[in-house]
N, C-alpha and C positions, 0 to 999 in steps of 0.2 A: 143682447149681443155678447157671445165668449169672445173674452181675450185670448192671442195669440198663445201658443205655446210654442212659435219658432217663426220665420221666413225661410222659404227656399227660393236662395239668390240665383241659382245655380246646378246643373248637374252635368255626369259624363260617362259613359259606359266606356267597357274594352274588352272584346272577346278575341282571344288570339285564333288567329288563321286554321289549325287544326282542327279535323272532326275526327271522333270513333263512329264507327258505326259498330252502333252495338250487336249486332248479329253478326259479327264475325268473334264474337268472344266466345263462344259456346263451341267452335270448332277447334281452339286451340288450350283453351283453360278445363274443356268437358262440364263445363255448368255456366250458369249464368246468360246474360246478354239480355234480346229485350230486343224489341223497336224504338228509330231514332236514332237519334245521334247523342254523342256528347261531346264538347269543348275540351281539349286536351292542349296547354299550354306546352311552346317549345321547349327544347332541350335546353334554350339560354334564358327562359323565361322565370320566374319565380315569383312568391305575394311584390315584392318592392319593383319589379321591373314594369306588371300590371298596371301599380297603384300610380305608376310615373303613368303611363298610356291612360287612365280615368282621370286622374286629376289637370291633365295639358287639355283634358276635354269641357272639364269641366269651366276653365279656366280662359277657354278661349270665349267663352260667353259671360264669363263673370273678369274681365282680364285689369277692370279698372278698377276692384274692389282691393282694398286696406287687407290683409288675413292677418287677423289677431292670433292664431294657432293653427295648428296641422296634423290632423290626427291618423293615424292607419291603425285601422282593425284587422287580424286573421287571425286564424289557425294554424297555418302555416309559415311562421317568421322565419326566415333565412336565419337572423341569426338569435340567439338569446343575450342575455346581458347587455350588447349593444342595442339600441334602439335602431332600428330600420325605418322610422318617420325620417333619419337625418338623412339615407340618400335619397328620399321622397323630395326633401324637402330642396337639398342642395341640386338634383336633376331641375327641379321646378325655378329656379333660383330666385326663393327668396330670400330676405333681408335674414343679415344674422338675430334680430331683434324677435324674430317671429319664430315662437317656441315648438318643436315636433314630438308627440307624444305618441308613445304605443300603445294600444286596448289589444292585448293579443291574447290567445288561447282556447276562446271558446264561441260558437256562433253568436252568443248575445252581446258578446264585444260593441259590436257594429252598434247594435242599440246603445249600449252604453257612452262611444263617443259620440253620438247621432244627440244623443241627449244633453251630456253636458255643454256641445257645443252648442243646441239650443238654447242654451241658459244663457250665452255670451252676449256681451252689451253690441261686442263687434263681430265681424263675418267669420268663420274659421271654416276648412276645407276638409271636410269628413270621408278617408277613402278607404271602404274595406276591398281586401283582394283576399281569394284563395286560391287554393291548390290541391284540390281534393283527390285524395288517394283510397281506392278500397282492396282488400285482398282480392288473387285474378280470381275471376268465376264467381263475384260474389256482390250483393245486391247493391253494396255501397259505392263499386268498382263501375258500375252500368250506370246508376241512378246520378253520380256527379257530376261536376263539370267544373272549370276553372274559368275565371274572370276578373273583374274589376268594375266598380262602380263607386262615383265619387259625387255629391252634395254638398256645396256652399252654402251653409246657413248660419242664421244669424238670430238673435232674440227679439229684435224688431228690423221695421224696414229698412234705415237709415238711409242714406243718398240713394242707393239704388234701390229702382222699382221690384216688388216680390213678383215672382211667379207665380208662388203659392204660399199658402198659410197652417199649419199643424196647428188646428184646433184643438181639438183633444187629443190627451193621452192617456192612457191608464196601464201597468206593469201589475202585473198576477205571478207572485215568485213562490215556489216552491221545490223542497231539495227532494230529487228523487233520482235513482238513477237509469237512464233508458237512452245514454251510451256514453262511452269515454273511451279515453287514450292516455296510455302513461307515457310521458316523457321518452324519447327514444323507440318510441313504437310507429309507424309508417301508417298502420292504417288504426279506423275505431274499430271498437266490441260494440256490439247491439243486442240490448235485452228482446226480449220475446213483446211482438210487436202493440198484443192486447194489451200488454201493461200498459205502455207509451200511451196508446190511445184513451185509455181509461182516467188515466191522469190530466192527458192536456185539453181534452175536448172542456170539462166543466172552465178548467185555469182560463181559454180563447173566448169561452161567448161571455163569461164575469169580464174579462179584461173589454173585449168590444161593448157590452152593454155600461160600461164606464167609463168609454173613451167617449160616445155618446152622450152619455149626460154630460163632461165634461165638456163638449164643445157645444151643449143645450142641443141637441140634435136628437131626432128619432130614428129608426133607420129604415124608414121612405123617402127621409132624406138622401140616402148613401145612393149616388147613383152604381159607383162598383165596389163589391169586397175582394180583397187581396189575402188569401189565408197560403202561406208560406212559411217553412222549415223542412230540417232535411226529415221526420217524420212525415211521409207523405198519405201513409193511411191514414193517420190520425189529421192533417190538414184535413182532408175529403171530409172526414167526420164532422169536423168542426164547424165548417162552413154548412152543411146540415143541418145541427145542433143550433147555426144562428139564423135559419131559414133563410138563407141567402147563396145564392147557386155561386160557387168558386169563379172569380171573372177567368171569362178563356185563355189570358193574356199567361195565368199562372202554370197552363195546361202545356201551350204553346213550349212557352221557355224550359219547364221538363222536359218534352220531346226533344227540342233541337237544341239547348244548352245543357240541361241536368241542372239540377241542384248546386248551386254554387258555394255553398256554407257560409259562413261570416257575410261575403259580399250578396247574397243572395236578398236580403231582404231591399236594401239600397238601391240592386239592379232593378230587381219586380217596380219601385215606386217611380224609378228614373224612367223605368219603358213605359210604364203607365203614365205619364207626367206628359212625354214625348205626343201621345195621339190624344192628351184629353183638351176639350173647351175649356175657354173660360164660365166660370162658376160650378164647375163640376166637383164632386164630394166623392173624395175617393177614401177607402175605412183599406187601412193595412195591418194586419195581424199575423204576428209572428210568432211560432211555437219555438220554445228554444229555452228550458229550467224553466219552463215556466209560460208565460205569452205579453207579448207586446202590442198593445195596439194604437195606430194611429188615425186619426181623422183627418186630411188634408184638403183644403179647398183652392183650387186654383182662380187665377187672378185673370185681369183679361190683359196681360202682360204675355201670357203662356204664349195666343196665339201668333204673338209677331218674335218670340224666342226661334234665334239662327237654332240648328242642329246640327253642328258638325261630327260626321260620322254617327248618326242615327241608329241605336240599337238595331233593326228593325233592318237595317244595311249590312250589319256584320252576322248576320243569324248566316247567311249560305258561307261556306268555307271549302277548305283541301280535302281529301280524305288520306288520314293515316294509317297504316298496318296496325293490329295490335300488339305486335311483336318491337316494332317499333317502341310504340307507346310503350310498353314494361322495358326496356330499356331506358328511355327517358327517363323514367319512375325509379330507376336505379333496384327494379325485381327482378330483372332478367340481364346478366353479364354476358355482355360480347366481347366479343378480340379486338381489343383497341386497336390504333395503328401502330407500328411499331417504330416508336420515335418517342422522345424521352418526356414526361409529362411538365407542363411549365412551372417556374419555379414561383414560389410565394411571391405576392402583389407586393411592393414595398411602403409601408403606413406613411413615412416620410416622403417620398414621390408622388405617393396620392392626394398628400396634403398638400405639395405645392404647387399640384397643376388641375385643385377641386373645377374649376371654372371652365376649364379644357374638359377634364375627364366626367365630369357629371353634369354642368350644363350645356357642353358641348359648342363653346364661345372662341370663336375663332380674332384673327384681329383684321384693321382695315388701315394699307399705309397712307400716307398723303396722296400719293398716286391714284389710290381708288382700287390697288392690288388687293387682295383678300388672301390671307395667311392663315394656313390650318397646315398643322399646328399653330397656334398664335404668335407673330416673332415678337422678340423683346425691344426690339426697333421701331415697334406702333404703338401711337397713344392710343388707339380706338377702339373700343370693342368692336365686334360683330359676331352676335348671336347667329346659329346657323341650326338650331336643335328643328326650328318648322321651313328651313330650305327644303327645298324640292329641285334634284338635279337628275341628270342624263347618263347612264352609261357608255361613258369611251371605249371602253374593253374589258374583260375581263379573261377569269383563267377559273379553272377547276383543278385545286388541288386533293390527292387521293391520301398523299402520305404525311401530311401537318397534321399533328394530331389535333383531333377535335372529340368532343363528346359524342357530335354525330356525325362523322366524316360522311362525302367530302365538305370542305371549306371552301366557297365561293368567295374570291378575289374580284372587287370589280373598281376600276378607276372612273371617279363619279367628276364632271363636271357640274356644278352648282350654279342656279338661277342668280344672275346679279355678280355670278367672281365666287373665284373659290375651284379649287380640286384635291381631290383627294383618294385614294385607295384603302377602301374600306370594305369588311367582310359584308357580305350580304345573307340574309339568313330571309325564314317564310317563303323561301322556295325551293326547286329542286333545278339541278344544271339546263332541266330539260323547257323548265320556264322562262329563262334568261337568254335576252339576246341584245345585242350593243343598238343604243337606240332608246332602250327601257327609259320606262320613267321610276325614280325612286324618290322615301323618302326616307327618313328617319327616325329610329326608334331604340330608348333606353333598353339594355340586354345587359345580360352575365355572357362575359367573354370565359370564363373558366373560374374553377375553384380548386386552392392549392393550400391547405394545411387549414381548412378549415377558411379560408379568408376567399370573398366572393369580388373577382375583377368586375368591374360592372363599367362596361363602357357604350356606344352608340355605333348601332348599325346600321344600315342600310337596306329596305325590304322594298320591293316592288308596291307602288302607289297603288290601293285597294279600289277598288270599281264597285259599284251600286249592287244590291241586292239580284241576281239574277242575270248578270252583265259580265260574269268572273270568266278567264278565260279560258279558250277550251284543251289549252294546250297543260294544264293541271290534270298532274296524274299521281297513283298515292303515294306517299313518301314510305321509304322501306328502307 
């Protein structure tokens, strides 16, 4: 019998509403594109607003679990120096006691706090997001995609039942270089791709043929292999080199997600996680300096696990312009509106309404009146971040400046008490009509000297896989 090398309490994916279709890039950049889609997060979106939308997911099936830490992995931090687990952590609201840590800069991040918070006696909340950016027309640009994927795990079961079990693990490190980014640079460099491949394929089948023996397993036993990284030749190779056919599921998520970097490996085991039985043995291997591989056995806990918002439901989305998107991406400058840009967020204001502005907690007076903003006249809280309310009316403003005008005003009445006029964003004027249902989701309302307003929006309630409405048209 191998002992544990982790429990998975928990997990939660987030793919934002946007698609490219990558065949519209080769008309506008003259190279590049591809078939498929790829996940292009919004203009208010970013890794910390993501990792708020995987971690509420995660959280709402793991919602009675202790979190000893809180980790976020990317490549894309909003900010440096500051740590970005603290508006993870403060959106989520946990306890000040419970520590938020960064693993940021490079895809193996993920692995890295995936790991030590395996090591933890208690559950910690592991969420990588990125935000993958390539030059236009070019393979990095088509091949990516933007998400979030978040993991509750812990070093053994304790009160709560596992889902599953990380038997083996084995790490195969070695320094070579087959791509980077300096510091202030938007997109990576990529060496010549035979190198890549020539290095990682021996590093993936040494890491999997020891992830194996670690968890005493053969692999007749692995009912699927997961080989992922953003080297995707060399993935194909790899899974090859280990005589085991790439499972579909990794093929899948290229097509209509892209490569997610950092959050990428997280996503692939959470969607795998999502459709598997219990006692299934699933081998995950990641190429990334090196390769990672895990052994995971699910529990027969898996089968009766709720899935709120199910990978597998957020795969259909919008479709956006690419001209769009490179604006987003801040490569392509348009004409703002012409109205004066907001002025910096103030440190002292955000500190004293953290509760308001990041977990989004309204109050409740003796009457049973609900107060958003929260008045200082109630003792009650009242959380309002997973309310679900109605649109009374709204307005389409052309001239407020926004990063992506226009700015959608909508006065939202809320299930249970509560109103409020709040932006709405994930969709276009043409989707909105009074009546809508909405809900709520952590955002960047703008960024002003370098300091990112991160407040709560308002997006139309997401409908099932194939169910999306037909009055979605592309955003431009």
């Amino acid at each position: 019998m191998s002992r544990s090398r982790g429990a998975i309490l928990g997990w939660g994916c987030y793919l934002p509403r946007w698609r490219l279709d990558r065949s519209t890039i080769s008309a506008v950049a003259g190279t590049g594109g591809g078939k498929g889609t790829r996940t292009v997060a919004s203009y208010d979106e970013d890794a910390t607003t993501m990792a708020v939308a995987a971690g509420r997911a995660a959280l709402d099936h793991a919602s009675t679990i202790d979190l000893d830490a809180v980790w976020l992995a990317t490549t894309s931090p909003p900010y440096l120096d500051k740590t970005n687990a603290t508006a993870v952590h403060a959106a989520l609201r946990l306890a000040p006691t419970v520590p938020a840590y960064d693993a940021a800069g490079a895809v193996r991040s993920g692995l890295g706090a995936l790991r030590a918070a395996c090591a933890g006696a208690r559950p910690s909340l592991v969420v990588a997001s990125d935000v993958r950016v390539g030059r236009p027309g070019g393979a990095e640009e088509s091949a990516g995609g933007d998400g979030a994927a978040a993991l509750v795990v812990a070093a053994g079961d304790g009160d709560v039942e596992p889902l599953a079990h990380v038997e083996g693990w084995a790490s195969a490190t070695e320094e070579f270089l087959d791509r980077w980014r300096t510091p202030g640079d938007v997109a990576s460099k990529v060496w010549e791709e035979r190198f890549g491949e020539t290095r990682y394929v021996p590093l993936a089948v040494d890491a999997y043929q020891r992830a194996l023996a670690d968890a005493g397993m053969e692999g007749d036993d692995v009912d699927r292999v997961l080989v992922v990284g953003l080297h995707q030749r060399a993935c194909a190779a790899a899974a090859k080199a280990m005589g085991r056919p790439n499972d579909d599921l990794v093929a899948t998520l290229a097509a209509q997600v892209g490569v997610t970097g950092a959050a990428c490996p997280a996503m692939t085991l959470a969607a795998a996680l999502e459709g598997a039985r219990p006692g299934e043995v699933l081998a995950l291997v990641v190429l990334a300096d090196g390769a990672e591989a895990l052994v995971v056995r699910t529990t027969a806990a898996v089968a009766d696990r709720p899935a709120p918002t199910p990978l597998v439901d957020q795969l259909a989305g919008a479709p956006v312009a690419y001209g769009t998107y490179l604006s987003w991406r801040g490569l392509l400058a348009v004409e703002p509106p012409r109205r004066p840009e907001p002025a910096r967020p103030s440190a002292a204001a955000a500190g004293r309404s953290a509760e308001w502005k990041f977990g989004f907690v309204g109050s409740e007076g003796d009457d049973g009146t609900v107060h958003l903003p929260p008045s200082a006249f109630d003792s009650t809280e009242r959380p309002m971040a997973d309310a679900v309310g109605t649109i009374a009316t709204f307005t389409v403003d052309r001239l407020a400046y926004s990063p992506s005008p226009p700015v959608i005003f909508a006065l939202v009445d809320f299930d249970g008490g509560g109103r409020l006029p709040v932006e709405l964003t994930d969709a276009t004027p043409d989707d909105i009509a009074i009546g809508d249902r909405v809900e709520m989701t952590f955002r960047r309302l703008f960024t002003a000297d370098g300091i990112h307003n991160y407040f709560w929006k308002a997006r139309p309630v997401r409908e099932s896989a194939g169910s999306s409405r037909s009055s979605d048209e592309e955003r431009n």
